[in-house]
C-alpha positions in Angstrom: 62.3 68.0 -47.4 62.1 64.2 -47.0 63.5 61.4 -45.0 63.0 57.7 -43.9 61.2 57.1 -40.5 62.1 53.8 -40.8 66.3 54.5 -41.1 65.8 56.7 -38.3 63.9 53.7 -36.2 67.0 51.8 -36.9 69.6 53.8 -35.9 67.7 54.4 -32.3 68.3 50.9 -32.2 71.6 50.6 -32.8 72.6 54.0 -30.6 70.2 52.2 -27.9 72.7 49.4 -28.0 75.2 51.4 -27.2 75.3 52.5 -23.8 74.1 48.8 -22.7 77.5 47.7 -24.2 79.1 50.1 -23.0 77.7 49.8 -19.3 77.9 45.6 -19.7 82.0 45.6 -20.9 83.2 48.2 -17.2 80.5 47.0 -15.1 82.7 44.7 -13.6 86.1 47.1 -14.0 87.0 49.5 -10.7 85.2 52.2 -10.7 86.6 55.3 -12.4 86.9 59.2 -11.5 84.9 61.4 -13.8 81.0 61.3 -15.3 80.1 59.3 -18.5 76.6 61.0 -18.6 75.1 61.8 -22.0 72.9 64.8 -21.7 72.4 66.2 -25.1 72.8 64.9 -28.8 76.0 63.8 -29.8 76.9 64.7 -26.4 78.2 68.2 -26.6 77.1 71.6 -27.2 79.0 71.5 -30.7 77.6 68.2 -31.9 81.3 66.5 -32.1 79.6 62.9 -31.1 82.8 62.3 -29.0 82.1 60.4 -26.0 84.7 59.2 -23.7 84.7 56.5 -20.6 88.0 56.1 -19.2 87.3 52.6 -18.2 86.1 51.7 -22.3 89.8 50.7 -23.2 90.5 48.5 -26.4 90.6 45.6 -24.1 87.3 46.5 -23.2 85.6 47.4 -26.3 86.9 43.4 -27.2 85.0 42.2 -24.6 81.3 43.5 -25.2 78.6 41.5 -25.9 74.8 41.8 -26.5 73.1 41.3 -22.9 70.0 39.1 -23.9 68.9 39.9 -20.1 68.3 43.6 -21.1 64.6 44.6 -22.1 63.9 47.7 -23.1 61.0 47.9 -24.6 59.1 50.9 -25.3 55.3 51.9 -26.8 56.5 54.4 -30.3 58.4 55.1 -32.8 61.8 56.5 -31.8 63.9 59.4 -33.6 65.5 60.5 -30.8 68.9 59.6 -29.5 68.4 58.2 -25.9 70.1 59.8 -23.5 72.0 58.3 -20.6 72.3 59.7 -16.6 74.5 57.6 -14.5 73.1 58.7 -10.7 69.2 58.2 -11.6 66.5 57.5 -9.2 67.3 56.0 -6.2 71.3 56.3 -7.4 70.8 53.7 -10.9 72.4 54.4 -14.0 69.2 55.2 -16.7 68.5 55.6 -20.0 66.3 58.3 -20.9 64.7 57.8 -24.5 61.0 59.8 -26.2 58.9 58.6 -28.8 56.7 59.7 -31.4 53.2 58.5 -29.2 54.4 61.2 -26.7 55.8 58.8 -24.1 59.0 59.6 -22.4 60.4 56.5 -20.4 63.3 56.4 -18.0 64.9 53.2 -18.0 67.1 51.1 -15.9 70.4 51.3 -17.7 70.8 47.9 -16.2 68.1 45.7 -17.3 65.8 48.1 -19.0 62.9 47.9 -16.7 61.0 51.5 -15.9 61.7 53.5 -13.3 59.2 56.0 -14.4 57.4 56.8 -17.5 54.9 59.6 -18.5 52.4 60.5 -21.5 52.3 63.9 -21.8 49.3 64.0 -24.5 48.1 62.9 -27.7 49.8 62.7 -30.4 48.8 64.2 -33.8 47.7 61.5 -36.5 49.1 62.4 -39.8 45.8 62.8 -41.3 45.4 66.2 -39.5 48.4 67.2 -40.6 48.3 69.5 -43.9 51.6 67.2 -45.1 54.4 65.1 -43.7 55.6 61.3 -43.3 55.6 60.7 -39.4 52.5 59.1 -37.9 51.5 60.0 -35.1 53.9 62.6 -34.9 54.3 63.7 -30.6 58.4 64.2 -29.9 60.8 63.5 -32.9 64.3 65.8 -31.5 66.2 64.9 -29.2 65.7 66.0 -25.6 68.6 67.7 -23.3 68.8 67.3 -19.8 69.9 70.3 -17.3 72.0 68.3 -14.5 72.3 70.9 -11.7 68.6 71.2 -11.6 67.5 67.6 -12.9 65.1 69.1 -15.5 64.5 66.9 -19.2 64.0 69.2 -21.5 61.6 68.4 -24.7 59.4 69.4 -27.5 55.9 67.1 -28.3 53.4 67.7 -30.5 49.8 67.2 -28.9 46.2 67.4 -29.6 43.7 68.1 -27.6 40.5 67.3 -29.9 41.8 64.4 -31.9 43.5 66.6 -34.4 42.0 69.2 -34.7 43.8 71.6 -32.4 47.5 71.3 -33.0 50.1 72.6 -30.5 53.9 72.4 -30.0 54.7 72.2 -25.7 57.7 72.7 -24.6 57.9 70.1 -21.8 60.3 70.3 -18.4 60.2 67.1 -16.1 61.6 66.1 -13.3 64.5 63.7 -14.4 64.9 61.7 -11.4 60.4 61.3 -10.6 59.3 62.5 -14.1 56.7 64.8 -12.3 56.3 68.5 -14.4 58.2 71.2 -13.0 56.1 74.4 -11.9 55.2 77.1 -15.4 55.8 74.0 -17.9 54.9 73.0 -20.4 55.1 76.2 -22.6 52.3 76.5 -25.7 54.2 78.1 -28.7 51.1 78.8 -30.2 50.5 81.3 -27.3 53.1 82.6 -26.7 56.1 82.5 -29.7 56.1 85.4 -31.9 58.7 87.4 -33.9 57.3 91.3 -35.3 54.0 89.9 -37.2 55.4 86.5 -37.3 53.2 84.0 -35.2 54.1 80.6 -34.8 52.1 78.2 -35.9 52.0 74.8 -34.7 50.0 73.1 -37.5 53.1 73.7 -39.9 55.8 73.9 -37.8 58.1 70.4 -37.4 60.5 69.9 -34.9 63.1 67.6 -35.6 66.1 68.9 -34.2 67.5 68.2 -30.8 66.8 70.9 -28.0 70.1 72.9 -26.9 71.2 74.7 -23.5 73.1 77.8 -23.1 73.1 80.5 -20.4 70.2 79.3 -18.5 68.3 79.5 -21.6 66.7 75.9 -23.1 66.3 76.4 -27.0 64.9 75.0 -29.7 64.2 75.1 -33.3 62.2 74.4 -35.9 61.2 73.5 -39.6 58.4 72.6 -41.5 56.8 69.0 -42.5 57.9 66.7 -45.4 56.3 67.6 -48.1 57.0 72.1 -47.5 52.9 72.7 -47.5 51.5 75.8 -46.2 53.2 78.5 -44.9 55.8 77.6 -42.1 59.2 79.8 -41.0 62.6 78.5 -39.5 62.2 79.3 -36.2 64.8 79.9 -33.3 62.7 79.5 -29.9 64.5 80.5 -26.4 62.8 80.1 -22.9 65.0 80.9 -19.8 64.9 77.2 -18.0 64.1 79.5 -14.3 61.5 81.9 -15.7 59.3 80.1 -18.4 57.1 82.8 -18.8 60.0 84.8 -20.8 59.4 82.8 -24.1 61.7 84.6 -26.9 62.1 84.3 -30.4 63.7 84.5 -33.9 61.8 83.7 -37.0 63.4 83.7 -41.0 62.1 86.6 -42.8 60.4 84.7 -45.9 58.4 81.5 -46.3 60.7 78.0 -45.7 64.2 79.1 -44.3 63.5 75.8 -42.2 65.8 74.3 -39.5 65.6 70.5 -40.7 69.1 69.4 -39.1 68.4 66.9 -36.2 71.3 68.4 -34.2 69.8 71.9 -34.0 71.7 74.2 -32.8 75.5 74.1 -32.4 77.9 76.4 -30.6 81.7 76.5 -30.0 80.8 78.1 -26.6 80.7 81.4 -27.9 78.4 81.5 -30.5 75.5 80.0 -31.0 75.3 78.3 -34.8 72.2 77.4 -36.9 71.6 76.1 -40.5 68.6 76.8 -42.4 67.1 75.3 -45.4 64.4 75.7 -48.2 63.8 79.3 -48.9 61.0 79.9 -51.2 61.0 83.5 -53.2 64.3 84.5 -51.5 66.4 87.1 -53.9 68.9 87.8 -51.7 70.9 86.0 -48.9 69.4 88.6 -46.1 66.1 86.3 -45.9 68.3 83.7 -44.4 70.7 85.3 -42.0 70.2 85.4 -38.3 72.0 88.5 -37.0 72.8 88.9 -33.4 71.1 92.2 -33.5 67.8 90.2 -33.7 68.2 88.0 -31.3 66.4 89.1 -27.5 68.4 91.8 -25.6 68.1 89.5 -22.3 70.4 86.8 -24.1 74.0 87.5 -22.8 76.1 90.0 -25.9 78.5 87.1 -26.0 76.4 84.7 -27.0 74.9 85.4 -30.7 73.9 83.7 -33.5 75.0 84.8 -37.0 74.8 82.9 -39.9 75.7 84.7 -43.2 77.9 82.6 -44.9 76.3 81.3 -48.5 76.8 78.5 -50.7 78.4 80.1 -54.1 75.4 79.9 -56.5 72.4 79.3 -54.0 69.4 80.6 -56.0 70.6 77.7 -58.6 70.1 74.9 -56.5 67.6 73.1 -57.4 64.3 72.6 -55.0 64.0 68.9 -56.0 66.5 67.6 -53.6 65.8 64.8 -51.1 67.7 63.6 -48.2 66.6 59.8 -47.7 67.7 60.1 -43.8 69.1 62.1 -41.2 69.5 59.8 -38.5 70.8 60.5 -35.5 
């Protein structure tokens, strides 16, 4: 699996713009009825990318401009979409965005100034990784924020040592003071396993954005660019008031990756995941999530099954590339 940091570093900035436009074109228009808050990629749980502002009329949408005033300027690459919460600290609109040196900023919606940023640990330099074309890599998906408790919800990748230790946390912050909530982060390395399955940070990726769904924050994951060693698609659930309850899901056989950057989807019944890249599968079973495997704690209405396949799927060839999959 392979894509282009650098597309991806592009399109934050043009989804970055966004917002700003959108916030400089009814700044001055009377005040609406109903929330324009972006909390999760593409803005709903099914990934749809619809978002709508009452007050962002044609008229409108002729009238934006690029505000040279606004500078939001961050330290890191960027793959994830910013997100965007209009009753911040202190009641401002702000703009919520992660990058890859493991820095999560909350910033003024209005000018782009901080209202508070956080390092949550060091990134991992691509030389201790066994494969893979992100450098540092620290939090590539896309985070999802919990409004009725005001928790940011992440992934990062972080070293201790300088490398040598690698380990995915599963980070929940405060999104109004970006303080650490009580139990978080979560270490995957500790505590995610499925049977004889046991994750493994070093070779795990995660790319795709982080989901909510019955009090339960999920996230999944993939391997690095480049397939090397022996990673698993993994489906990770942690209940958002208990994080000691970490649950899991893992593919069967080696690969089976979750590579899309929306992660999981659902129509608000079922939850929906695609996975990629087996390697030595001879049937479709190594690649089907049943809702008999997934925790008995998750409600019965909300399960995940994928078992549709493409007709001919051993044939497809292993050499593909996808170039980008930018948010």
């Amino acid at each position: 699996m392979r894509e282009n940091p650098q597309m991806r570093i592009q399109q934050f900035e043009r989804t970055l713009a966004l917002p700003i436009l959108i916030f400089i074109a009814v700044g001055q228009m009377p005040a609406v009825q109903g929330s324009v808050n972006v909390t999760q990629y593409h803005n709903h749980e099914n990934r749809d990318g619809l978002y709508i502002d009452p007050a962002f009329t044609q008229t409108a949408a002729a009238a934006l401009k690029r505000d040279m005033n606004f500078i939001g300027a961050v330290s890191g690459n960027v793959y994830a979409q910013p997100l965007y919460i209009e009753d911040g600290p202190a009641g401002k609109a702000m703009i919520i965005t992660v990058t890859e040196s493991n820095n999560v900023y909350s910033l003024d919606a209005a000018n782009g100034s901080v209202l508070w940023q956080r390092h949550v640990g060091q990134p991992v330099p691509k030389a201790n990784l066994p494969c893979g074309n992100i450098d540092p890599m620290g939090i590539t998906g896309t985070p999802v924020v919990d409004l009725p408790s005001r928790t940011l919800f992440f992934d990062a990748m972080t070293t201790p040592d300088g490398g040598t230790t690698k380990k995915h946390l599963i980070f929940a912050l405060n999104v109004d003071t970006g303080t650490t909530n009580a139990g978080w982060p979560v270490d995957l390395n500790g505590t995610v396993r499925f049977g004889t399955n046991v994750f493994n940070s070093t070779v795990q990726g995660e790319r795709s954005a982080l989901a909510l769904s019955d009090g339960y924050v999920h996230s999944t994951y993939g391997g690095h660019a480049g397939d090397c060693g022996n990673y698993f698609g993994w489906f990770v659930s942690i209940p958002i008031d208990d994080p000691s309850m970490v649950q899991a899901w893992a593919t069967s056989i080696r690969g089976g990756g979750s590579w899309s950057v929306g992660g999981l989807a659902s129509d608000g019944t079922d939850l929906f995941m695609a996975t990629g890249n087996n390697f030595g599968a001879s049937t479709w079973s190594g690649g089907r999530l049943s809702s008999d495997l997934l925790p008995a704690s998750l409600s019965p209405d909300k399960r995940m099954t994928i078992g549709r396949q493409p007709i001919g799927w051993r044939s497809i060839p292993m050499t593909w590339t996808w170039e980008a999959q930018a948010p």
